[in-house]
C-alpha positions in Angstrom: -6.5 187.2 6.6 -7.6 185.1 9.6 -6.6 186.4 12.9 -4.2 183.1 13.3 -2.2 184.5 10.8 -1.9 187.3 11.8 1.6 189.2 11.6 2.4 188.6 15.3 1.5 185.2 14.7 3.6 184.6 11.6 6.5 186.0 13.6 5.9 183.6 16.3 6.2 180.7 13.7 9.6 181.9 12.6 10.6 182.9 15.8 10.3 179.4 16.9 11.8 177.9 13.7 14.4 180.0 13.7 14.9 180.4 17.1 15.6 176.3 17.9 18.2 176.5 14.7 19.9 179.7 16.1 20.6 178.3 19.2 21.7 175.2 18.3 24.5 176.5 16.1 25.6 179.0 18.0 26.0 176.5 20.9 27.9 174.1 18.7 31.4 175.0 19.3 30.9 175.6 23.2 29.3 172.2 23.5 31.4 169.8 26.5 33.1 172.7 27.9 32.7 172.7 31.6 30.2 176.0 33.0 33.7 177.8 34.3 35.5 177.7 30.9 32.9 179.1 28.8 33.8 182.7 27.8 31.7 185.6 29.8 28.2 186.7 28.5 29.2 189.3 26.1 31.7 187.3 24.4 29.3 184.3 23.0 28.9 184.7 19.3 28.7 182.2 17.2 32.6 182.8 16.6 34.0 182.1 19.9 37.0 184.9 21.2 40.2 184.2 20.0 41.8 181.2 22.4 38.8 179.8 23.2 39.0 175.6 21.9 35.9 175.0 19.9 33.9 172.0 19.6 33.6 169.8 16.2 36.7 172.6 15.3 36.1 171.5 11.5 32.3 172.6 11.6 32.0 176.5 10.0 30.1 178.7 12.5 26.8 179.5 11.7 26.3 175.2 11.2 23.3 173.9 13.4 23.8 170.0 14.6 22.0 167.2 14.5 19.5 169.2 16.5 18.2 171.3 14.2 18.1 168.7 11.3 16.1 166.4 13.3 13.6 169.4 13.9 13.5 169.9 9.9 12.7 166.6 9.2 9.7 166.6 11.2 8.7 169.4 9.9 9.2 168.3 6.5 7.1 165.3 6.9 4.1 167.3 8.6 4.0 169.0 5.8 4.6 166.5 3.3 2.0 164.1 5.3 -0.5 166.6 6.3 -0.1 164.4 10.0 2.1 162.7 11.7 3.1 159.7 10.7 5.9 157.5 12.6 7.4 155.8 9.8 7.6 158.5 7.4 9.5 160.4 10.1 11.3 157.5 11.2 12.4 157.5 7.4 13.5 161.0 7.2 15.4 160.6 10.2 17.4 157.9 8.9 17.6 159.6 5.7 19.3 162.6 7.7 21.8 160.3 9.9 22.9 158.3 6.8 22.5 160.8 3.9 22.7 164.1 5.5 18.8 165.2 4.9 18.5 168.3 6.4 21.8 169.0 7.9 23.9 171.8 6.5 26.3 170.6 3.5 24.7 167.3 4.0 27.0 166.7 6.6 26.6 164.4 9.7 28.1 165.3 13.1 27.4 165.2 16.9 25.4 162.3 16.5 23.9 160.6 20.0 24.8 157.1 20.9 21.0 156.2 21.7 20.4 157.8 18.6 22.8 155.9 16.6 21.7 152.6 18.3 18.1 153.3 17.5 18.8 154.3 14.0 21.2 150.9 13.1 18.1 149.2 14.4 15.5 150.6 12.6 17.6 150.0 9.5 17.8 146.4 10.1 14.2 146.0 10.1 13.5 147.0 13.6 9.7 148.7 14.2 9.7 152.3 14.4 7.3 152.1 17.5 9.8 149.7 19.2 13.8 151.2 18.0 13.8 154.4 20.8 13.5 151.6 23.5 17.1 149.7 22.2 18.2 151.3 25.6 14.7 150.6 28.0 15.8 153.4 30.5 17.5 156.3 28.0 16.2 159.4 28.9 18.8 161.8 26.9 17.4 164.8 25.5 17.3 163.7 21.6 13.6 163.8 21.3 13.1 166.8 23.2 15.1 169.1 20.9 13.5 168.2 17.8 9.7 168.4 19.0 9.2 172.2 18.3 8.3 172.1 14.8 5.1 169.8 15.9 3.6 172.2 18.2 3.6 175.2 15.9 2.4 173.1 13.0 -0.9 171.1 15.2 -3.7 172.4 14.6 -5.7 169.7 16.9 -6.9 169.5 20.4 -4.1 169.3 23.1 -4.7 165.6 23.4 -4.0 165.2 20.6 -1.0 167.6 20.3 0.0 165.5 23.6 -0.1 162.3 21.8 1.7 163.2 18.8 4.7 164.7 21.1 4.7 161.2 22.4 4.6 159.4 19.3 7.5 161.5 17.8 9.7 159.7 20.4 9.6 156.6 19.9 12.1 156.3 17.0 14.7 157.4 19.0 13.9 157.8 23.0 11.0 155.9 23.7 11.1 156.3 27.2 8.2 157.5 28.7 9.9 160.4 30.4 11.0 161.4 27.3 7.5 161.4 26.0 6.3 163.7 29.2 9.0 166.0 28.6 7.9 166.6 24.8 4.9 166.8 25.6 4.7 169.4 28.8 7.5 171.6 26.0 5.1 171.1 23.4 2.1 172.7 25.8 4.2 175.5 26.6 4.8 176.7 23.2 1.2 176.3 22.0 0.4 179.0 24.9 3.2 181.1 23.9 1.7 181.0 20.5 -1.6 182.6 21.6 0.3 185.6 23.3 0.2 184.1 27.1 3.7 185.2 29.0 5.9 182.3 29.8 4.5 181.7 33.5 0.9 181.8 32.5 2.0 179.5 29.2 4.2 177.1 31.9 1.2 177.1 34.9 -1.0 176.5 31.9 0.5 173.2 30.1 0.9 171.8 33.6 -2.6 171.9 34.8 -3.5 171.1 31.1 -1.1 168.0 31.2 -2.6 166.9 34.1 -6.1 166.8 33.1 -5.0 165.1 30.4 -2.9 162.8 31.9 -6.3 161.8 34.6 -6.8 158.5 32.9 -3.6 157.8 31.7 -2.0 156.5 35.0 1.5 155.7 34.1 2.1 159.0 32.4 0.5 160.8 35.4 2.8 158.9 38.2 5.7 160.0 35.7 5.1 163.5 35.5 4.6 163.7 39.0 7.1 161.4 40.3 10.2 162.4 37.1 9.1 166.4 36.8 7.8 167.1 40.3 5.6 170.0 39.0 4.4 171.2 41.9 7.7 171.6 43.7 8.5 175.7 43.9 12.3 175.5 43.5 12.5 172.4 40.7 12.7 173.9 37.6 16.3 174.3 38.3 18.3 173.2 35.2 22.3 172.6 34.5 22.4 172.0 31.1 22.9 168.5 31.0 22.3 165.9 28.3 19.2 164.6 30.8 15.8 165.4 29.7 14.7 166.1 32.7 17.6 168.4 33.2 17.2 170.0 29.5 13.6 171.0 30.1 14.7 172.6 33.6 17.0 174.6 32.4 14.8 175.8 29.4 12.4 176.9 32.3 14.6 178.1 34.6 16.0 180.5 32.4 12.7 181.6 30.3 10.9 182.6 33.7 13.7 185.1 33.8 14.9 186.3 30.4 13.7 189.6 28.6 14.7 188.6 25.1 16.0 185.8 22.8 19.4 187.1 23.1 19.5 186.6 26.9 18.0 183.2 26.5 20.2 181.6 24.5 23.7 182.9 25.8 22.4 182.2 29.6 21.6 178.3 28.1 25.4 178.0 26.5 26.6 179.9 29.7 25.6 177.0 31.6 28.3 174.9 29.5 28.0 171.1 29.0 25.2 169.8 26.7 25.4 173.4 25.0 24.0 173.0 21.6 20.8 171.5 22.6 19.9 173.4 25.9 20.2 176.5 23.3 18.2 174.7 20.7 15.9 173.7 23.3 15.9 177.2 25.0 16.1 179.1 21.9 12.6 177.8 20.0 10.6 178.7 23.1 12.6 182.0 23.4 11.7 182.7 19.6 8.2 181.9 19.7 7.9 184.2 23.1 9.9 187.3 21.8 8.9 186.5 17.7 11.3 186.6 15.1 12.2 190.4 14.7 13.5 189.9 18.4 16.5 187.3 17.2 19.8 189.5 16.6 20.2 190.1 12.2 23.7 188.9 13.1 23.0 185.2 13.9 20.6 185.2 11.3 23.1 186.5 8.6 25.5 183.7 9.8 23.1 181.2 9.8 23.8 178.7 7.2 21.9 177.5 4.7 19.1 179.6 5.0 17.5 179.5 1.4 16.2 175.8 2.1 15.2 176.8 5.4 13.1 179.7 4.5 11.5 177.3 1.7 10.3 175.4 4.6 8.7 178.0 6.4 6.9 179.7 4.0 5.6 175.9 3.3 4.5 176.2 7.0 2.7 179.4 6.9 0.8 178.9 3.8 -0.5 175.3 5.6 -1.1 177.5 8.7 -3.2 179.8 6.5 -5.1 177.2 4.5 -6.7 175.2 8.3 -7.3 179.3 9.0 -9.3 179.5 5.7 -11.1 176.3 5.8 -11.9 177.6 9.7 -13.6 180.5 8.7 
């Protein structure tokens, strides 16, 4: 067996997989409740304690959101296209929002309104490339939470990882923050694959994203005018629904955090925009600390599992077969 597929490795993979879809549902019923009302540390689960007014009350715990489905579906056509490719994404998508592909009993909740305006206009004919700008200046956080599976699946240079994690936006959130934010996440998480801790993986992607970004002057005034890198005490995050925000607050708390666990309850402990700032937190958190690290009790509540594990194993043997052809 190559060394990239290697039993750490593979755990990473999962980790990350698993990891984005953990934290996602067990941020789901927590999700618009201000940072004071949600319960202490010790009592997130993905069964909130008794008095505590869930979110989307009619959604079983254990049920990731639109987050997590969106993540699938890129995965799913990776896999299924061997690249990416916009427009078999783009029709995935809109397979998920109007038939429930990939979401959990096929059922649709918690869906964005730029997402929802992108979608309607992509169904009526609109241009993939051209439907995440219906609103010129959104800079939500839809793209960012669905990115994941594309980093642990690339097996290209980091340009072209880079452009890929812009590409992937433009269904949805074509703005270009949106496309530095996917991109500087989608660094991070190719370090974290090769073993780097998270602040060599962060220090890493930026200096990498910068180089990269050298002849690509918009993108570079972006990142250094919208994420102010370079500023010590920036990657300050409050889980908000802002991009910008989201990707803080995934920093802020993985410089600190000893273990998946601690990631994703300090994301939902922040309240607001729950769901994703866990989803968002939790795939980096899983592909740091691997899958063995994420407690058996989320993932024996974890929905719909079977399908999901179909998907993995789908990723690993495709991982495997670039290691082969490598060799």
């Amino acid at each position: 067996m190559a060394k990239v597929t290697s039993e750490k490795y593979i755990s990473k993979i999962k980790g990350g997989i698993y990891g984005l879809l953990i934290g996602d549902a067990l941020g789901v019923p927590y999700e618009f409740h201000m940072k004071e009302d949600i319960p202490t540390i010790d009592q997130i689960e993905m069964t909130p304690p008794d008095g505590f007014v869930r979110a989307h009350s009619g959604t079983a715990p254990g049920t990731w959101s639109d987050d997590g489905a969106q993540a699938l579906c890129l995965l799913d056509s990776l896999l299924y296209k061997g690249r990416f490719d916009l427009t078999d994404f783009s029709d995935r998508v809109l397979a998920w929002y109007e038939n429930g592909l990939w979401a959990v009993d096929n059922r649709v909740f918690d869906v964005g309104i730029q997402t929802s305006m992108a979608l309607s206009m992509y169904k009526s004919g609109g241009k993939p490339e051209d439907c995440g700008n219906v609103r010129p200046d959104g800079k939500g956080n839809g793209a960012i939470m669905r990115v994941l599976p594309l980093a642990l699946w690339h097996t290209g240079t980091d340009t072209e990882l880079v452009s890929d994690a812009h590409k992937q936006c433009l269904i949805t959130h074509g703005n270009i923050t949106n496309q530095v934010c996917c991109a500087l996440y989608c660094l991070i998480a190719r370090k974290l694959l090769k073993g780097s801790s998270f602040d060599v993986s962060f220090d890493s992607a930026v200096q990498k994203l910068r180089s990269i970004y050298a002849d690509k002057p918009a993108y570079l005034d972006e990142f250094l005018f919208r994420l102010q890198p370079d500023e010590p005490d920036i990657w300050i995050g409050k889980g908000g629904g802002y991009v910008v925000d989201s990707l803080r607050s995934a920093v802020m708390i993985m410089k600190a955090a000893n273990s998946y666990e601690e990631a994703v309850k300090q994301a939902i402990a922040l309240g607001d925009d729950t769901d994703t700032t866990a989803c968002i937190t939790g795939g980096i958190a899983g592909v740091k600390f691997g899958y063995d690290d994420i407690p058996s009790r989320w993932l024996n509540e974890l929905r719909d599992k079977d399908k999901v594990n179909k998907l993995i194993n789908k990723l690993i043997q495709d991982i495997s077969n670039h290691a082969g052809e490598k060799e």
